[in-house]
C-alpha positions as CSV (number, residue, x, y, z in Angstrom):
1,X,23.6,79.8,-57.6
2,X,22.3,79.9,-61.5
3,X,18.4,79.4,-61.6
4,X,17.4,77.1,-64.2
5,X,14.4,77.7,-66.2
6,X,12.5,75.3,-68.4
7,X,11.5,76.5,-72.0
8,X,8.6,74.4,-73.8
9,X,8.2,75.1,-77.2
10,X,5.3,74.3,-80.0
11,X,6.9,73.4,-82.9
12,X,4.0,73.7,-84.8
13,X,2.7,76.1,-83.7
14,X,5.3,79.2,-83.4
15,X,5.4,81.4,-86.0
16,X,8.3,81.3,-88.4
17,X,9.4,84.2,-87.4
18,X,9.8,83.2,-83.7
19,X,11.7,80.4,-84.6
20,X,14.9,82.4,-86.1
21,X,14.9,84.3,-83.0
22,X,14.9,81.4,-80.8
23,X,18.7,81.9,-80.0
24,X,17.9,85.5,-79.2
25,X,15.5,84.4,-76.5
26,X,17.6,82.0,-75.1
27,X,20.1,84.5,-75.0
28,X,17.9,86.9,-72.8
29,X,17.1,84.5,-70.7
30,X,21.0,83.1,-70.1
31,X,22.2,86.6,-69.5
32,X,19.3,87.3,-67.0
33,X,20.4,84.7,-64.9
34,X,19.0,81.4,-66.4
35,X,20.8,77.6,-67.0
36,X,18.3,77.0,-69.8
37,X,16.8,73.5,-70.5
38,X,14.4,73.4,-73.5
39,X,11.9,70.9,-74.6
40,X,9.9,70.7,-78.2
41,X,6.6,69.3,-78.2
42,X,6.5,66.3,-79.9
43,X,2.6,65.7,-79.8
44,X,-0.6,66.7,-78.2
45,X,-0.4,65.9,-74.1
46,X,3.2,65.9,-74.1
47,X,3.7,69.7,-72.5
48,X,0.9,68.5,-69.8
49,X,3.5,65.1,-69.4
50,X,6.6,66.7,-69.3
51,X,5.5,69.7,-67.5
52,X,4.9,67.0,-64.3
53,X,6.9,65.2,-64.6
54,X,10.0,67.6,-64.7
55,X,9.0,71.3,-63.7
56,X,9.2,71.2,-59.7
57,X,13.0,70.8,-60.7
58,X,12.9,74.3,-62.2
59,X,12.7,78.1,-60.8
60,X,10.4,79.1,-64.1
61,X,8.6,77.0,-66.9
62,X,8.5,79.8,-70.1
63,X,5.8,78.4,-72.6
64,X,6.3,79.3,-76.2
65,X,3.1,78.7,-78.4
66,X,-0.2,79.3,-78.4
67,X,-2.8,79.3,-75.5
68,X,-3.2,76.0,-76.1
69,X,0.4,75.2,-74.9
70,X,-0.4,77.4,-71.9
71,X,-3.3,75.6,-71.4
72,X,-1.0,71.7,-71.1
73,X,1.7,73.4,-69.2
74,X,-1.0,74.7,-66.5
75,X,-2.2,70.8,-66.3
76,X,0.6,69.8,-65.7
77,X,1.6,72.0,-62.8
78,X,-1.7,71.4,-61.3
79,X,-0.8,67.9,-60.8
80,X,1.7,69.5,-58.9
81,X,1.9,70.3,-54.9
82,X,0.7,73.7,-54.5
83,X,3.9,74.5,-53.6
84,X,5.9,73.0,-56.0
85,X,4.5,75.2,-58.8
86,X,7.3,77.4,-60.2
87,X,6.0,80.5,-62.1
88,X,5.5,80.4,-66.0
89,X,6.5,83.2,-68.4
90,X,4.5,83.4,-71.4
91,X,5.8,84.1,-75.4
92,X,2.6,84.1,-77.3
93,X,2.9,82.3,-80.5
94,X,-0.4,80.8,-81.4
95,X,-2.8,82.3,-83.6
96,X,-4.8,84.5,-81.4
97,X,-3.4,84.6,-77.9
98,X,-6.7,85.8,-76.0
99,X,-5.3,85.3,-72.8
100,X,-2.2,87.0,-73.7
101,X,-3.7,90.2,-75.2
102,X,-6.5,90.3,-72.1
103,X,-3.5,90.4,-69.3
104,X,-1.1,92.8,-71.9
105,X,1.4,90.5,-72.4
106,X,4.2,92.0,-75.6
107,X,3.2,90.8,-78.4
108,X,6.7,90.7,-79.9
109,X,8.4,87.6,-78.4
110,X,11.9,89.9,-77.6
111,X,10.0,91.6,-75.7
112,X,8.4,89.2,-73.8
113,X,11.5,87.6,-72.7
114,X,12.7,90.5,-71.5
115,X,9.6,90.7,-69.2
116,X,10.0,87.3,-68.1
117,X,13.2,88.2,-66.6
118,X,12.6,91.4,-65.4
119,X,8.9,90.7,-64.5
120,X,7.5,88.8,-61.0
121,X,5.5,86.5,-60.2
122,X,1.3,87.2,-59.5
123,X,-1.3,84.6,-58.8
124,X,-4.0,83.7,-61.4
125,X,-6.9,81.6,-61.7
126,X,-7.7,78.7,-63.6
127,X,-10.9,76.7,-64.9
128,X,-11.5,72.7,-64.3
129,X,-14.6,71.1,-66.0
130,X,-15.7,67.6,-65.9
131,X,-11.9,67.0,-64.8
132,X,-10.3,69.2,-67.4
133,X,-8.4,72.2,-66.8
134,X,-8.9,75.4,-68.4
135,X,-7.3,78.4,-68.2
136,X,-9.0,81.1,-69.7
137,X,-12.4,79.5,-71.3
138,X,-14.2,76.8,-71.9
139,X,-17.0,77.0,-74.8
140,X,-19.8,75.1,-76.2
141,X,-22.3,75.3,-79.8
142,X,-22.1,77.5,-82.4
143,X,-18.5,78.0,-83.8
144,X,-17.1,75.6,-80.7
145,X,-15.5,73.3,-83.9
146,X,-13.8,76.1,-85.8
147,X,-10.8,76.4,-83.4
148,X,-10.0,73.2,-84.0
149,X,-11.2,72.6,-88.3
150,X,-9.3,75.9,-89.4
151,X,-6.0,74.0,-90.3
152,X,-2.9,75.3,-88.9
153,X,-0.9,76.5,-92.0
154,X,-4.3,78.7,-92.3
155,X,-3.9,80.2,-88.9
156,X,-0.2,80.9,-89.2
157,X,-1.1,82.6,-92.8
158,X,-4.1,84.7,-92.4
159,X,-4.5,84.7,-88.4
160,X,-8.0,86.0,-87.2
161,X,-9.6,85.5,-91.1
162,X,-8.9,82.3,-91.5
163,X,-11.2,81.8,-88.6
164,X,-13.9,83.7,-90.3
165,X,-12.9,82.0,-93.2
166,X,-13.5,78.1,-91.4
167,X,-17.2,80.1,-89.7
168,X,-18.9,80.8,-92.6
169,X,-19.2,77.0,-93.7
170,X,-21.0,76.6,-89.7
171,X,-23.5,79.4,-90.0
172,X,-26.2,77.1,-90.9
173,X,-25.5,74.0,-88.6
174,X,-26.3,76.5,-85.5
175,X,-28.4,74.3,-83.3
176,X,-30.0,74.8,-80.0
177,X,-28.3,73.2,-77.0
178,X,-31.1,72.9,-74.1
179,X,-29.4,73.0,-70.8
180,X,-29.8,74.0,-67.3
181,X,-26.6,75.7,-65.0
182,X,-27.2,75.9,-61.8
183,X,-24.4,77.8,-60.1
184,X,-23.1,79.9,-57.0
185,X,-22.8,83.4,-57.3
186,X,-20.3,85.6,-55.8
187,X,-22.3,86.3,-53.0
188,X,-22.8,82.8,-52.0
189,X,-26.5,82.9,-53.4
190,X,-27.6,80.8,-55.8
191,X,-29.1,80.8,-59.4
192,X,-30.1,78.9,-62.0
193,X,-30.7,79.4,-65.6
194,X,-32.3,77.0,-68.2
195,X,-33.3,77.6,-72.3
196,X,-32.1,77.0,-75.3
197,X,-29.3,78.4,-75.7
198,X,-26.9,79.2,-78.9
199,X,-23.2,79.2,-77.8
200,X,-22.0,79.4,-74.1
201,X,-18.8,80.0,-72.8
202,X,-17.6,80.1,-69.0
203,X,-14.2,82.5,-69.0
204,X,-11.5,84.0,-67.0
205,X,-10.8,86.3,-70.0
206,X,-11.2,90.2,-71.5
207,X,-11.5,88.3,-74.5
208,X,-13.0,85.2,-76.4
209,X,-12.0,84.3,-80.0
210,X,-10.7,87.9,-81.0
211,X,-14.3,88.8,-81.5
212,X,-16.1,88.9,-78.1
213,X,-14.7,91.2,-75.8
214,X,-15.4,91.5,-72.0
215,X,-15.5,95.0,-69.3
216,X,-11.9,95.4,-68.3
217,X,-13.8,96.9,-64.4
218,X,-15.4,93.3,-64.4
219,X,-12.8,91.0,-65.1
220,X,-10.1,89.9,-62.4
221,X,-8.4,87.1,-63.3
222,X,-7.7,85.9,-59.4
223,X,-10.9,86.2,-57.9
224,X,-11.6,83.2,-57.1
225,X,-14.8,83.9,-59.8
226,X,-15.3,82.9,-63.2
227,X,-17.7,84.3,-65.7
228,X,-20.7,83.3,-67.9
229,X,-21.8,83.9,-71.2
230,X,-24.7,82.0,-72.3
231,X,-26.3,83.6,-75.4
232,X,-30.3,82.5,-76.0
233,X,-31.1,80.8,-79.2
234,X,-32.4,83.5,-81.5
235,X,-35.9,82.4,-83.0
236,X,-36.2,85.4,-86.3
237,X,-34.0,88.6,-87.3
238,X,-35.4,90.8,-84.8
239,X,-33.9,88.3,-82.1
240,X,-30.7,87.9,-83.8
241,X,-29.9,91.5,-84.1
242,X,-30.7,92.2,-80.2
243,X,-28.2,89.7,-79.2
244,X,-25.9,91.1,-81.7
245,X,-26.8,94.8,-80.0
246,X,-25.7,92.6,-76.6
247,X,-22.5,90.9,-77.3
248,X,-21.2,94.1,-78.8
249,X,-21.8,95.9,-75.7
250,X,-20.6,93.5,-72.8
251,X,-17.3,95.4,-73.0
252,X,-19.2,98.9,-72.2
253,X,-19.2,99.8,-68.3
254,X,-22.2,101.5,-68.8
255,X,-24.6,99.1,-70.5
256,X,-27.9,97.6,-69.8
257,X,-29.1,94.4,-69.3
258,X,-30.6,92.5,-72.1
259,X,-32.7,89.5,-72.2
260,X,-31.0,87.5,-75.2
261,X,-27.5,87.2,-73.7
262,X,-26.9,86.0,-69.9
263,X,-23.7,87.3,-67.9
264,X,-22.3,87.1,-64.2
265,X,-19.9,85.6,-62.1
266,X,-20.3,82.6,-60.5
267,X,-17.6,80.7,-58.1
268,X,-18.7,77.0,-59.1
269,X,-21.7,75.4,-60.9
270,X,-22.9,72.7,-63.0
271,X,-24.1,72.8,-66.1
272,X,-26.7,69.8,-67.5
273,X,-27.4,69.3,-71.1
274,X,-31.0,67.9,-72.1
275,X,-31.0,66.8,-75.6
276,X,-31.1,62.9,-76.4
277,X,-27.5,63.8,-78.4
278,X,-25.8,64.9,-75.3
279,X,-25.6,61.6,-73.8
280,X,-23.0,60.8,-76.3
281,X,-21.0,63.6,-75.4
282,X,-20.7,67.1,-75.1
283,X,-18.2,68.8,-77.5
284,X,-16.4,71.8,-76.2
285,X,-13.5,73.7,-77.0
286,X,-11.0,74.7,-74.2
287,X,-8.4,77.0,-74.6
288,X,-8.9,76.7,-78.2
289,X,-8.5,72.7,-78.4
290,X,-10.8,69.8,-78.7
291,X,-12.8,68.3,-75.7
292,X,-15.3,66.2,-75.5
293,X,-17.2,66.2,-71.9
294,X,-20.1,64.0,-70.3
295,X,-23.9,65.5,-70.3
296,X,-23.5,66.6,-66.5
297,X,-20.6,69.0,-65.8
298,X,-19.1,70.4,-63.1
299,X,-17.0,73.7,-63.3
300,X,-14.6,74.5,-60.3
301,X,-12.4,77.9,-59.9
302,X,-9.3,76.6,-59.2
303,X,-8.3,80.0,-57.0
304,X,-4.5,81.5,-57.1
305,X,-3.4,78.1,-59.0
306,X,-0.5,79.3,-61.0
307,X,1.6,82.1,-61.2
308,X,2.3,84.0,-64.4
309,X,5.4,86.4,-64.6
310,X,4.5,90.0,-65.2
């Protein structure tokens, strides 16, 4: 019996070039076995809609965009019964596919199909805060709004740059965000951590915007853990340049601990925001789109929830 695969596609957000080789991807994926169906994106939500309301019905679910495609077609197989959720192959098409470069997924899209239908199945975590799914981060303060100001024809053109590009008009809007996280470790002890802090982000990920780049030893992405990054508001240069020093090293097996930049892996937590601003919402971007959260959050690891193709 033909399996029947369900292909979701950004239309906004795939690369030019990935659009004249659409027919060569559906080609792969009809002579590796596949009845395709496929389904453009016709506005924000819509892969999370269709994605639940159609993908039980289907033996895969391949997601072309970026990760914040991924990110809808995740939600909507968590609305799902456990098991009801086919596996998803991923073609990266967005901008800068973090997830997909920290799991070494092909970055050509030919040769991602041909891993979808040669690849299998493997379990992966994924992220909820204050009812919102995330699959691979979830961040907060300084540069949180440049994923989603740098307009889209910039990302397609210049990539990475036009990131730096949209950064430079933040640099001196950076505000301290006083908060408190109290969370469970992966020992089942607890901890707790409150300052002001800079920018925080809590990941399943080797790598955050293209610049901040995790230990491959300490990074599993189904370990029922997540990590933190919460980086201390610097107060003068000297300050600025250790947590510089810091973030460049967190991808360094051998490094030391710092006191500007807090790391670790916690299983669930919640994280409280302080200032008299928070109480009309906390900003956030998630998987690289727009959120806006209450003051009081809670973050879940959603262990083994979907299954990626590899």
């Amino acid at each position: 019996m033909q399996k029947k695969a369900l292909v979701i596609i950004n239309q906004h957000t795939a690369k030019q070039r990935l659009r004249v080789e659409l027919l060569g991807l559906l080609d792969i994926f009809t002579r590796g076995g596949y009845e395709c169906v496929t389904r453009p994106t016709q506005k924000a939500g819509d892969a999370t809609a269709y994605t639940k309301q159609n993908a039980a019905d289907f033996d895969l679910v391949v997601t072309i965009g970026g990760d914040g495609t991924l990110n809808e077609v995740i939600a909507g197989l968590c609305e799902l019964e456990y098991d009801r959720r086919p596996p998803i192959g991923y073609i990266p098409a967005g901008t800068t596919n973090d997830f997909a470069a920290g799991i070494g997924l092909p970055t050509d899209p030919i040769e991602a199909a041909k891993l979808i239908v040669s690849g299998s199945p493997h379990r992966i975590d994924c992220g909820r805060i204050d009812g919102h799914i995330f699959n691979y981060v979830a961040s907060f303060g300084a540069f949180t709004e440049v994923s989603y100001d740098t307009p889209q024809p910039l990302k397609n053109l210049f990539g990475h740059f036009a990131y730096l590009l949209e950064g430079v008009k933040h640099l001196g809007d950076i505000k301290p965000t006083r908060l408190t996280f109290d969370f469970v470790r992966a020992d089942g002890t607890r901890g707790s951590l409150c300052d002001d802090f800079a920018f925080g982000a809590f990941v399943n990920t080797l790598s955050i915007g293209g610049v901040i780049r995790l230990d491959s030893n300490e990074v599993d992405f189904c370990d029922g853990l997540h990590e933190y990054l919460l980086v201390r508001m610097p107060k003068n240069i000297a300050e600025l340049n250790e947590t510089a020093i810091e973030l460049s090293s967190l991808q360094n097996p051998n490094r030391k601990s710092g006191s500007r930049v807090c790391f670790g892996k916690f299983s669930s937590g919640v994280v409280e925001f302080e200032s008299d601003e928070a109480m009309n919402g906390i900003a956030w971007s998630i998987d690289g789109e727009r959120i806006v959260t209450n003051s009081r959050c809670k973050i879940e690891n959603l262990h083994r929830a979907w299954k990626l193709v590899i």
